[in-house]
Steps between C-alpha positions, in 0.01 A plus 500: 500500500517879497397507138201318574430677773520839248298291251246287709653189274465229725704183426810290518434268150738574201237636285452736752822594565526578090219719537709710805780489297329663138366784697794561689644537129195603344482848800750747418385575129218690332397206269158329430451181711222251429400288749326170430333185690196412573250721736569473873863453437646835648537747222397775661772402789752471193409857392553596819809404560633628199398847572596475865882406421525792226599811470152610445411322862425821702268621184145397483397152381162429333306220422203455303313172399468585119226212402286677847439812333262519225617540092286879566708618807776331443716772306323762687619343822894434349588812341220721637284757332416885418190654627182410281679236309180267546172519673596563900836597423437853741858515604855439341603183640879409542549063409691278666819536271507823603463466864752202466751729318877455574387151687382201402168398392328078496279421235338195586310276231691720263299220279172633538619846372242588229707529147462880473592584859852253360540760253545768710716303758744398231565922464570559854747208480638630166496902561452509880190699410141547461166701466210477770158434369368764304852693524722628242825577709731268543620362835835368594552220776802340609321157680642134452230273418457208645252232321348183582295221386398121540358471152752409209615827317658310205174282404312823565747721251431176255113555519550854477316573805858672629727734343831364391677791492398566883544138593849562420539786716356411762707164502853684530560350835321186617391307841334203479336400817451106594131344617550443835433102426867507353612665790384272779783526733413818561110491609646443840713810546198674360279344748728623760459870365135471430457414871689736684406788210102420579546398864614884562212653286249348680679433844400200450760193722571164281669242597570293164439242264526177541749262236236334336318827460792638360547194246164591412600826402821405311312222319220719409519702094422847614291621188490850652924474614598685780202737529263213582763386730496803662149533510472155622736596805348808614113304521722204732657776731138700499270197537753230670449430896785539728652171407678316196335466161 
């Protein structure tokens, strides 16, 4: 219970409880860790929670949603750039590995990473260095990386749409994170957290769910996994009279 609480992992399931128990491991060292499931699954939670039960926990943690920046800013937004490196470049411009340095820093949909912007990735994880755009000195970090994906690395690394040699560092450590249709005993603890979480937000009373509304929920696939849970939750507390759905 504490370590969810540190971690916001909610649930009691054994697949869960795996998941507590690799970060727990995974925590105290400066390794790569790729995270993998599919989206709405709680990778950024997983990230989290690594950070927050490391060393590095009082440094800062970044996170950046790699296939939500565009191939042209991309580098410019990871490892910065020099003043007049391109066309609006008026001021140097620090990137996120540097602001992230001696902490931790998420790459989400590390699989949408254009190939070049791989290239230069695969030196900071090699030499712990690298040059801003339209720079020539070279900059040191020390920053764990943290990567994650729901698209499948290997079959990506076969169609050479992914770098091996990166895929391999990236997959030093690994967490694997379950759909929440295989974890079904949990949907009601999560229920439970959604309420109370979105019921103080919006100071909003509910009184509950009914069992067969509940059923409904358990029996139901949950494409998007816990995030459309959650979203379903919070539109029930918001939109749900005084009274039991």
């Amino acid at each position: 219970r504490r370590l969810q609480r540190i971690t916001g992992i909610v649930g009691a399931t054994d697949a869960i409880r795996e998941v507590l128990e690799r970060v727990v491991q995974i925590a105290p060292v400066a390794s790569t860790v790729l995270v993998t499931g599919e989206s709405g699954t709680g990778k950024e939670l997983v990230a989290r929670g690594i950070h927050g039960l490391s060393p590095r926990r009082h440094k800062p943690f970044i996170a950046v949603n790699v296939a939500a920046i565009s191939e042209t800013l991309l580098e410019s937004e990871l490892f910065g750039h020099e003043k007049g490196a391109f066309t609006g470049a008026i001021d140097a411009r620090r990137g996120l590995f540097e602001l992230a340095d001696t902490g931790t820093i998420f790459l989400d949909e590390v699989g949408g990473m254009p190939v070049a912007t791989q290239t230069k990735l695969l030196r900071v994880l090699e030499q712990r260095e690298f040059h801003r755009v339209g720079g020539e000195k070279p900059l040191r970090v020390d920053v764990r990386i943290i990567a994650a994906t729901n698209q499948d690395l290997r079959q990506m690394v076969a169609m050479g749409e992914f770098r091996r040699d990166l895929y391999f560092r990236l997959n030093v450590l690994h967490i694997e994170l379950p759909p929440l249709r295989e974890r079904r005993d949990d949907i009601t603890l999560l229920v439970e957290e959604f309420v109370r979480d979105a019921s103080e937000r919006h100071d909003r009373p509910f009184l509950w769910i009914s069992p067969d509304a509940m059923q409904i929920l358990r029996n139901y696939a949950w494409p998007g996994n816990v995030r459309e849970l959650e979203n379903l939750v919070e539109s029930m507390v918001v939109l749900a009279p005084a009274g039991t759905i």
